[in-house]
Each structure stands twice: as structure tokens, then as C-alpha cells.
C-alpha positions as CSV (number, residue, x, y, z in Angstrom):
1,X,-5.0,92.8,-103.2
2,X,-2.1,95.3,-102.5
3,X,-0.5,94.4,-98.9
4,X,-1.3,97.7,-97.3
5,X,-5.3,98.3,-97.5
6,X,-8.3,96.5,-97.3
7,X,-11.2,95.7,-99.7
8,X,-13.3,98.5,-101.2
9,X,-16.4,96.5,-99.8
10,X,-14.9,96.6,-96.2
11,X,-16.9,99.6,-94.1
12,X,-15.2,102.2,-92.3
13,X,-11.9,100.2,-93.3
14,X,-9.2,101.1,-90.6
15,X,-6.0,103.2,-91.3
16,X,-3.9,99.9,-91.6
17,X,-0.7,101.6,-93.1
18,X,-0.6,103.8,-90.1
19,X,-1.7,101.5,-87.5
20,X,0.6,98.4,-88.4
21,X,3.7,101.1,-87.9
22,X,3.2,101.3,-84.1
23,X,4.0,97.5,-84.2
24,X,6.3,95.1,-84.8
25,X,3.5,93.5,-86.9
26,X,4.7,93.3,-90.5
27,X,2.4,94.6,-92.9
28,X,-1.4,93.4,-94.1
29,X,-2.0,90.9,-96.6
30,X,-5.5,90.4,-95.7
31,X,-8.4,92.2,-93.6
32,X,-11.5,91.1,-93.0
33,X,-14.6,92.5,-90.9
34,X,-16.0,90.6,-88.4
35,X,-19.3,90.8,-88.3
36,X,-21.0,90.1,-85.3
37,X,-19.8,92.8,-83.0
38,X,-23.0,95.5,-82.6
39,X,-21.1,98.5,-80.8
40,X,-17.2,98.5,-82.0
41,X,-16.1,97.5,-85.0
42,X,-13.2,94.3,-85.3
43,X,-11.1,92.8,-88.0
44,X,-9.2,89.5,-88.7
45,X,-6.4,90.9,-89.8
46,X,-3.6,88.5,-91.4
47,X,0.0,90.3,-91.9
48,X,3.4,89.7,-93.2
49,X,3.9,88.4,-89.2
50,X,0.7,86.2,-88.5
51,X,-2.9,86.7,-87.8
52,X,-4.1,89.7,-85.5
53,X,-7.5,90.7,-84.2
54,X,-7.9,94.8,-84.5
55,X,-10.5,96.6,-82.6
56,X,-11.8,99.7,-83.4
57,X,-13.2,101.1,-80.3
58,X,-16.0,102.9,-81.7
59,X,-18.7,103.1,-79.2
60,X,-18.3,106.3,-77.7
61,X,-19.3,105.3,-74.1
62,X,-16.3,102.7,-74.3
63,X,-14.1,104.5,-76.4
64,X,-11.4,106.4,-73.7
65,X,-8.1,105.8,-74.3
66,X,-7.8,105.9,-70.5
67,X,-10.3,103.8,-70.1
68,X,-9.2,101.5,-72.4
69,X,-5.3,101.1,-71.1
70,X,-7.0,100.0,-67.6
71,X,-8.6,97.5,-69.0
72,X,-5.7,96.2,-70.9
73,X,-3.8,96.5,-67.9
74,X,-5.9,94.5,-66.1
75,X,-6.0,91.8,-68.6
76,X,-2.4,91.5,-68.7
77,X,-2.7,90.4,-64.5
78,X,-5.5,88.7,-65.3
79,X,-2.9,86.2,-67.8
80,X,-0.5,86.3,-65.2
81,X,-3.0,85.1,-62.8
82,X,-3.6,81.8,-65.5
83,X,-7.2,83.3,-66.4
84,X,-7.9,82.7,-70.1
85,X,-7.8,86.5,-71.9
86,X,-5.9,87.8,-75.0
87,X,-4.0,90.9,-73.8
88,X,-3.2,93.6,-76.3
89,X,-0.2,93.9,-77.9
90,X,1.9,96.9,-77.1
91,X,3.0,99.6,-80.0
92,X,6.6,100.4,-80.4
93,X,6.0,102.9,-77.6
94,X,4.5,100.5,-75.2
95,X,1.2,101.5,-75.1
96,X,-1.3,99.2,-76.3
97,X,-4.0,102.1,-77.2
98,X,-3.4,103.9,-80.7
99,X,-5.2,106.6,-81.6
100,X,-5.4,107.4,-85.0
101,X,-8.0,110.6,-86.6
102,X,-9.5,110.8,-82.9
103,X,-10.1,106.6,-83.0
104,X,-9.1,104.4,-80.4
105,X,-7.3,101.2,-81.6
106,X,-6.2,98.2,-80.0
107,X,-4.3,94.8,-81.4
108,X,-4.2,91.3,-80.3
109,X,-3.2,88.2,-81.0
110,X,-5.7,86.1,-83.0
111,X,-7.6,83.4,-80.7
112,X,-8.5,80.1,-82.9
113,X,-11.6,78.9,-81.0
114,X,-15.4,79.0,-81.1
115,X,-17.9,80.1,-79.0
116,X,-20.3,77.2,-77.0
117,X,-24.1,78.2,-76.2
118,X,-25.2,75.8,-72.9
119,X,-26.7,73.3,-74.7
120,X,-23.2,72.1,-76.3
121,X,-22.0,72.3,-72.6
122,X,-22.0,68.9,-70.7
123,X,-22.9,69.4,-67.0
124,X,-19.5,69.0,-65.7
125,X,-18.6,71.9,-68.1
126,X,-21.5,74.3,-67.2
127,X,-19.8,73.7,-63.3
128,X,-16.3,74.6,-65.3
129,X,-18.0,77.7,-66.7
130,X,-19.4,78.9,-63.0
131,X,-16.0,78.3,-61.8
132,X,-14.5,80.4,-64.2
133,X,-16.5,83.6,-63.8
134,X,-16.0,82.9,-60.0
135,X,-12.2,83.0,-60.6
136,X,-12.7,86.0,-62.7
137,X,-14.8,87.3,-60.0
138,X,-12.4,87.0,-57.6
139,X,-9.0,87.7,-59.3
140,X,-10.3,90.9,-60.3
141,X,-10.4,92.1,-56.8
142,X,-6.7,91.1,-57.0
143,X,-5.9,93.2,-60.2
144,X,-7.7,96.0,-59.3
145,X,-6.4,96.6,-56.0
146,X,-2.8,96.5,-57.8
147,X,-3.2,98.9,-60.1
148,X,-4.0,101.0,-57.7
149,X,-7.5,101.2,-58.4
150,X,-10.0,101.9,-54.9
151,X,-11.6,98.8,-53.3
152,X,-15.2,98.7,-54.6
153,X,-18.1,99.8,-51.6
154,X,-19.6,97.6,-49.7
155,X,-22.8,98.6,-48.6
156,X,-25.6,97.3,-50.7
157,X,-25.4,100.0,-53.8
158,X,-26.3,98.9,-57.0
159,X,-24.8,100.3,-60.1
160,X,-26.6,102.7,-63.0
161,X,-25.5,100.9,-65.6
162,X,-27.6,97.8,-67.0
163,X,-25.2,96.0,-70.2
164,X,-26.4,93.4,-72.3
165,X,-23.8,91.5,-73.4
166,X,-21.9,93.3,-75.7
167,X,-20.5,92.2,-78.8
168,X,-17.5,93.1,-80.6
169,X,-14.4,91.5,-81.5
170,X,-14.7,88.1,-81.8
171,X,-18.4,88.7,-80.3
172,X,-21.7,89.0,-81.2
173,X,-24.9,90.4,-80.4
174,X,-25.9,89.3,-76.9
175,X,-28.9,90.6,-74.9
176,X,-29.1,93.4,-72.7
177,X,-31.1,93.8,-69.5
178,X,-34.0,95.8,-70.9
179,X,-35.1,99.3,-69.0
180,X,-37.4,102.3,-68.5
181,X,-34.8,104.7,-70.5
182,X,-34.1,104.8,-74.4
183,X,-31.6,102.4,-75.7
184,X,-28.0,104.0,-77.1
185,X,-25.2,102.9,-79.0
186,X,-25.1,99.4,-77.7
187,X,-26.4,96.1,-77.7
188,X,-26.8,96.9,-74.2
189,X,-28.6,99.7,-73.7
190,X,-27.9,103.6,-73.3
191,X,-25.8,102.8,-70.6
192,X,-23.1,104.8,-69.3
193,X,-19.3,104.6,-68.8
194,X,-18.0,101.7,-66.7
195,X,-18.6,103.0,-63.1
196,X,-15.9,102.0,-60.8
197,X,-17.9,103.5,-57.7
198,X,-21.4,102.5,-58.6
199,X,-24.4,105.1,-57.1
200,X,-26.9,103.6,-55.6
201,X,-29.3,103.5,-57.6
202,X,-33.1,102.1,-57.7
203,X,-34.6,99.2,-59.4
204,X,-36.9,100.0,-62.3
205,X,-40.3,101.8,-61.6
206,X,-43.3,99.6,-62.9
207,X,-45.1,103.1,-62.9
208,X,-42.4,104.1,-65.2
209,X,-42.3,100.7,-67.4
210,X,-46.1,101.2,-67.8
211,X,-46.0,104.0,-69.6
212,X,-43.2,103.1,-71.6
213,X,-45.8,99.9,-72.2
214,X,-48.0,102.4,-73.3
215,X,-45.4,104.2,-75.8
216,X,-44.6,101.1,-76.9
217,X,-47.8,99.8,-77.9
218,X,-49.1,103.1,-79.5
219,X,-45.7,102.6,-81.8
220,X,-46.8,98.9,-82.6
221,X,-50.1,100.4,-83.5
222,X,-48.9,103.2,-85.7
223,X,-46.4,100.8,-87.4
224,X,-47.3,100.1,-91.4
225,X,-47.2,97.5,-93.3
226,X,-48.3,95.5,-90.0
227,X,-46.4,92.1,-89.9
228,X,-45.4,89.0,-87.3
229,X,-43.4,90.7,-85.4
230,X,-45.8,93.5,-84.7
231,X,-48.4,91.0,-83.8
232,X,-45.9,89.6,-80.9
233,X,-44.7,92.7,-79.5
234,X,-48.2,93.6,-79.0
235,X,-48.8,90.5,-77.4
236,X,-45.8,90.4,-75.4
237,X,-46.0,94.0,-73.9
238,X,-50.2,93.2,-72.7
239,X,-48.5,90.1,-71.6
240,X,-45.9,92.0,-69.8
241,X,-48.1,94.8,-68.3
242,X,-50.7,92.1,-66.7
243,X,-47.8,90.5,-64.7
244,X,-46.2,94.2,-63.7
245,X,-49.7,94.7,-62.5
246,X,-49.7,91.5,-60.5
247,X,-46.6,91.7,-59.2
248,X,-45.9,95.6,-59.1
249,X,-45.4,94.7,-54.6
250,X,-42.4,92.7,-55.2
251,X,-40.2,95.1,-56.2
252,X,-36.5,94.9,-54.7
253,X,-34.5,97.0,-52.8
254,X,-30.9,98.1,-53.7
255,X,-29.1,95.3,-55.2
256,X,-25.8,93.1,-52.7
257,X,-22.2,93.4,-52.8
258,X,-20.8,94.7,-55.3
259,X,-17.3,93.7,-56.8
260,X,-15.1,94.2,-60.0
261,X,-16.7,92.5,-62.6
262,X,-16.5,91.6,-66.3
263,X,-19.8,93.3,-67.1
264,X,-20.5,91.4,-70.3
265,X,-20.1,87.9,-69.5
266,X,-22.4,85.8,-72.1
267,X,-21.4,83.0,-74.9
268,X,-20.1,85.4,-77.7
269,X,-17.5,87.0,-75.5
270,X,-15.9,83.5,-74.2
271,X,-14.1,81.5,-77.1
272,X,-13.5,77.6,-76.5
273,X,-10.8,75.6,-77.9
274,X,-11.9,71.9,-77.5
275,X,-13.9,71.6,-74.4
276,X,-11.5,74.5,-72.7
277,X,-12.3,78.0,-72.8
278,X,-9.3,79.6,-74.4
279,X,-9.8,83.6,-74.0
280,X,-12.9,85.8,-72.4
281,X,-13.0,88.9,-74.8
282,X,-14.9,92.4,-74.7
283,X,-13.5,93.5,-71.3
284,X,-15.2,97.2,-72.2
285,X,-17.4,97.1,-69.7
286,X,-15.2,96.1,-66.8
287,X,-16.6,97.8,-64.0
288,X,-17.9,97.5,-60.4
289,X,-21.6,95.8,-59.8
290,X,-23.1,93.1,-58.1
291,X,-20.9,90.5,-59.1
292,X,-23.7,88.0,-58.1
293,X,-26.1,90.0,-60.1
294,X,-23.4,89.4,-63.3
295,X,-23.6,85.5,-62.2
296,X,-27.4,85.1,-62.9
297,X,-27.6,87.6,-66.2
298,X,-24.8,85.0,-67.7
299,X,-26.5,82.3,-67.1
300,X,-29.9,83.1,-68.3
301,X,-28.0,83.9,-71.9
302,X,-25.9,81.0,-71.4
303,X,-28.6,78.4,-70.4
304,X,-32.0,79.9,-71.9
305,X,-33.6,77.4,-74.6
306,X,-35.3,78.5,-77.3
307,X,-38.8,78.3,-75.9
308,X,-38.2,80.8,-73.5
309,X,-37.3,78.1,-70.2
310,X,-34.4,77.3,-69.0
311,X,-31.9,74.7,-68.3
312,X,-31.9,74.7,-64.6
313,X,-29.7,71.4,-63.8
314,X,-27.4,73.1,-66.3
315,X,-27.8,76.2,-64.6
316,X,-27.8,74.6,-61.1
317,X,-24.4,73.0,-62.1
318,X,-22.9,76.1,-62.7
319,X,-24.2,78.6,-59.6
320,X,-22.8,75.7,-57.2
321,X,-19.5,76.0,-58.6
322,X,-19.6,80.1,-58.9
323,X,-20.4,80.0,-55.9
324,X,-17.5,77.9,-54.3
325,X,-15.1,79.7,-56.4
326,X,-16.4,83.1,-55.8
327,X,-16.9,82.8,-52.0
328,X,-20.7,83.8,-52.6
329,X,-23.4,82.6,-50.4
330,X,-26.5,81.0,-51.4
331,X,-28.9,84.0,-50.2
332,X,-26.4,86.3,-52.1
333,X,-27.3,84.4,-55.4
334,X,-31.3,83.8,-54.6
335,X,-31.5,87.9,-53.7
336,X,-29.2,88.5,-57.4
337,X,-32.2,85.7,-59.0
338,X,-35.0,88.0,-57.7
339,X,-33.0,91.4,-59.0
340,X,-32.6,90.4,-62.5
341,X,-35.7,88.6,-62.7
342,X,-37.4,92.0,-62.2
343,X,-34.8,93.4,-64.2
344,X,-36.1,91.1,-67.1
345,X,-39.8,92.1,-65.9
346,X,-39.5,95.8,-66.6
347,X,-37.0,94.9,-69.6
348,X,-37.5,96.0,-73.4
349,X,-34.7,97.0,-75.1
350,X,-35.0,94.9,-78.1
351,X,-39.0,96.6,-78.6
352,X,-37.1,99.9,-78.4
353,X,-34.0,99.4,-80.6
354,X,-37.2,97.8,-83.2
355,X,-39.3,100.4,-82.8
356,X,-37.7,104.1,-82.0
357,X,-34.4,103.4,-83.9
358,X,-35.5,101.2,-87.0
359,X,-32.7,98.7,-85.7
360,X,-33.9,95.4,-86.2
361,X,-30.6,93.7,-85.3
362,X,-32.0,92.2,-81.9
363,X,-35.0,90.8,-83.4
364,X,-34.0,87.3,-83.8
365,X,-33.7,87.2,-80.1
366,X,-37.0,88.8,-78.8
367,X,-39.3,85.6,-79.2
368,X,-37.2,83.3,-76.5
369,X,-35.9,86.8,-74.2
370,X,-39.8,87.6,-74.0
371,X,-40.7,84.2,-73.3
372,X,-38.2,83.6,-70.6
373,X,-39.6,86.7,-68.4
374,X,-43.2,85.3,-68.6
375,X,-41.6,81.5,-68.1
376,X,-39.2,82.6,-65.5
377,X,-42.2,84.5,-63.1
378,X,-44.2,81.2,-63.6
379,X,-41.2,79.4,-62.4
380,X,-39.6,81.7,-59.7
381,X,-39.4,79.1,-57.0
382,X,-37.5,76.8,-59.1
383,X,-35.4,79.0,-60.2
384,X,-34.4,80.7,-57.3
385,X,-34.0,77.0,-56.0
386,X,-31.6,76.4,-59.0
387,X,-29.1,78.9,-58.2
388,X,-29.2,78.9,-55.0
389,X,-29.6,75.2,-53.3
């Protein structure tokens, strides 16, 4: 394969010629896609030099150049600091953004690693876990306040955006907290560009989730050749309507203190070497929000089985350790359980990215994300006793 370009089979191959010249990179030898990222694209790139990862910010919501450099920025502290991350690598120019035909590139070094779901975690290493997104937690505050960035509000605001776990780079598709308004570009949701001064803004509506129930279901209806998935959608969204119904009072108010946070934490963006984590990845969505709120939605990706329940000593494990290593409180934790359980409530992202865009990439994960709303109502006292005893 000639040094400079990429397999005809490759989509949207990147401008490697012109990219690998902003760096002291050498030049390619090999590219290939990787493919679990849902919103940008990312390559393992092998050159004359070594082995690269290149990201191709292509998500427009997270595709700023500006936008972009901050978050490199504060990766590079966050390395500094001792925190596991793969800064970019800086161009001949120094900046670590290149933008080539209007697209937003970045390079970094290749991590060797793999990512670990909680059931390969050992409970000491689901307290390790907590304690790393509580160091994360709190060295962003740090970081930010260095580069100059304004200290986050305190008063109990709670951001628009919603972001399942993203997915790019060495990532793959993750879930995203499911809402009352149509699904974008990401595995997340339509969400909109990392907020560093969060509006306040409300939790979901039941009156509005019912009549997307009611969308929903006409589109399950309408849907031809009928199949299995159909059948549990259908079943799902009565499911899901009946507990809105019974539990339409219990909706919360405006979510706690917010903080800098990842805004994607989940299994495919943190890559272990041996029983260490070695880098967290996908820091598009770094951004202010609850940061207790981030805790919980992490751990019901990390720790949910595939029936639908979850791991609660594992996930027990973990919030006591976020907790000491975040300075959050246990009321702080059992008010973010009762947010994002509601959150999961009034949650279908995956029915719309099936059913309005013809995207079935999220499928795979509906039966056990569905399950774990209906579980996790069942089992509200235990959970909130999981997280925050």
C-alpha cells in the first residue's frame, strides 16, 4: 500500500499527506478505521515514526477548533496533575487542532489497553474506579480555574445538555440519558455544545414524555415487516407510560452543585492496561454539570448487567470512594440517584434513533437500558442506599 494514503475501502479517509506535514510524525504506512466511535470518526494510524490515534472531529456540536484546544489544554494539566489522559500532540506550529477542508483534526499518541465493563472489575477496583472520577472531579476545578476559565455557579442549576456516553476514538457506542426532544448527531442525544455556565433548566415533563409515548407507539404501529424488536418497544413504552403515570408526583427539582466534569464518563472512553486504567479518552464533552449527577450515570453503564439490574456492592464500592475523593456528601449522591433515575424514566433515545432516523446502531443495548429503568424504580430504596450509605 503506497505510504501516503489509506485503503480505498476506508470511508471518508482523512487527508493524511496534508495532515502528517504539521508533525514531526513521519509518514503513513498504515491506516485503519476504528469502528466503534458513533459521532467522530478515529483512525489507528501507524507511520514511518510509530503508532498514532487521529481524530476527525466530525460531530458538529463538538467540532470548534476553539472548543477543541480547551480541551486539549486541559488534558495536558490534567497529565501534569498524574491523571491518566493521552494529550494531543502539537503540529509544527504548536497547536494541537488542524484544520484541513473546514475539518477539525487532532493526533495522539497510541494507548495499548482495553476497555473493562464492571463485571471484569474486582470490588477493590470498582472503589479504584470511583476514586478516579473523583480525582477527575476535582482536579478539573484545578485546570479550569488556570486557564482562566470562570468558576462554575453554585446555586442548584442543572445543565441543558443530557450526553450518553459518547464514543469515538478509541470508544464506542455508550448510552445516552434518553429525553422528550429528538435525538441529533450523537450517541447522546441532540444535545448542545459543552455549556460551561449551565442554565437552569427543568427536569423532563412526563406530560411531554407521554406524548412522545404516544408518537412512539403510533411509529411502532406503522412499522412493516413487524419484527422482535417492534414487539418490545411496544412493550417497553406501555411499560414505561404506566410507571410515569404512577409516579408522575415525584418529579425533582433543579439538579445540586455543579462542577467541571468529563461529561462522558462510561467503559468505552477509559482504556486499562493490566488492572490500571491507562488513559480516559473523548474529553468532547467537557463541560459544567452536576458532577454527582455524572457519578451515578457512569456507574449505571459501568455496573448494569444484562438483565436490566444492577451490581449494587460493585456500585456501592465505587460511590464510597467517589465520594471521599470528590468531597461529595452522601445526600449529594442519593438527590443525583433520584435525578437520573427519572432521567432514565422519561428516557428514549435509542426508540427514537430506531424509529425517526432508521439508525439501528443502539439497538443491541435497548433490551438491558429498558430493563434497568423498570428494575431500578422497583429497587429505588436500594439503590439510593447503594450510593449513598
Amino acid at each position: 500500500m503506497p505510504r501516503s494514503c489509506v485503503p480505498p475501502s476506508v470511508p471518508h479517509a482523512p487527508p493524511l499527506g496534508t495532515l502528517l506535514r504539521r508533525y514531526a510524525a513521519g509518514t503513513a504506512l498504515a491506516c485503519e478505521p476504528v469502528d466503534e466511535g458513533l459521532l467522530n470518526r478515529g483512525y489507528r494510524l501507524r507511520t514511518t515514526r510509530g503508532r498514532y490515534f487521529l481524530k476527525h472531529h466530525f460531530d458538529p456540536d463538538t467540532a470548534d477548533p476553539a472548543s477543541i484546544a480547551r480541551q486539549h489544554r486541559a488534558t495536558e494539566r490534567l497529565a501534569d496533575l498524574g491523571v491518566p489522559v493521552a494529550p494531543p500532540l502539537p503540529g509544527h506550529d504548536g497547536r494541537t487542532v488542524a484544520v484541513v477542508g473546514g475539518h477539525a483534526y487532532a493526533l495522539h499518541p497510541w494507548i495499548d489497553g482495553r476497555h473493562r465493563h464492571g463485571a471484569q472489575l474486582t470490588p477493590g477496583q470498582c472503589g479504584r474506579l470511583g476514586a478516579l472520577l473523583g480525582v477527575v472531579h476535582a482536579s478539573l476545578e484545578h485546570v479550569m480555574r488556570a486557564q482562566g476559565e470562570q468558576a462554575p455557579p453554585t446555586s442548584e442549576e442543572r445543565p441543558v445538555r443530557q450526553v450518553p456516553p459518547g464514543h469515538e476514538g478509541h470508544a464506542s457506542p455508550a448510552r445516552e440519558p434518553e429525553r422528550a426532544t429528538p435525538p441529533g448527531h450523537t450517541a447522546r442525544a441532540e444535545h448542545t455544545a459543552p455549556a460551561e455556565h449551565p442554565a437552569a433548566a427543568p427536569s423532563p415533563d412526563p406530560a411531554d414524555t407521554f406524548a412522545l409515548i404516544d408518537d412512539l407507539l403510533a411509529r411502532v404501529r406503522r412499522h412493516r415487516p413487524a419484527d422482535s424488536f417492534d414487539e418490545l418497544a411496544r412493550h417497553r413504552l406501555l411499560e414505561r407510560r404506566t410507571l410515569l403515570e404512577r409516579h408522575a408526583d415525584r418529579r425533582p427539582p433543579h439538579g445540586g452543585p455543579v462542577g467541571w466534569v468529563h461529561g462522558d464518563f462510561h467503559p468505552f472512553n477509559l482504556l486499562y492496561r493490566g488492572d490500571a486504567p491507562a488513559a480516559i479518552v473523548d474529553w468532547d464533552r467537557l463541560g459544567v454539570q452536576p458532577r454527582a449527577e455524572e457519578a451515578v450515570r457512569a456507574a449505571a453503564i459501568f455496573f448494569v448487567r444484562p438483565d436490566g439490574t444492577l451490581d449494587l456492592p460493585k456500585a456501592g464500592a465505587y460511590a464510597r470512594a467517589y465520594r471521599r475523593a470528590a468531597g461529595a456528601t452522601p445526600s449529594e449522591l442519593a438527590a443525583a440517584v433520584h435525578r437520573v433515575w427519572w432521567e432514565r424514566l422519561n428516557d428514549f433515545w435509542m426508540l427514537r434513533w430506531h424509529y425517526e432516523r432508521g439508525d439501528t446502531r443502539a439497538d443491541s443495548q435497548f433490551p438491558a437500558a429498558s430493563a434497568l429503568a423498570v428494575w431500578w424504580t422497583r429497587e429505588y430504596d436500594a439503590v439510593c442506599g447503594a450510593f449513598a450509605d
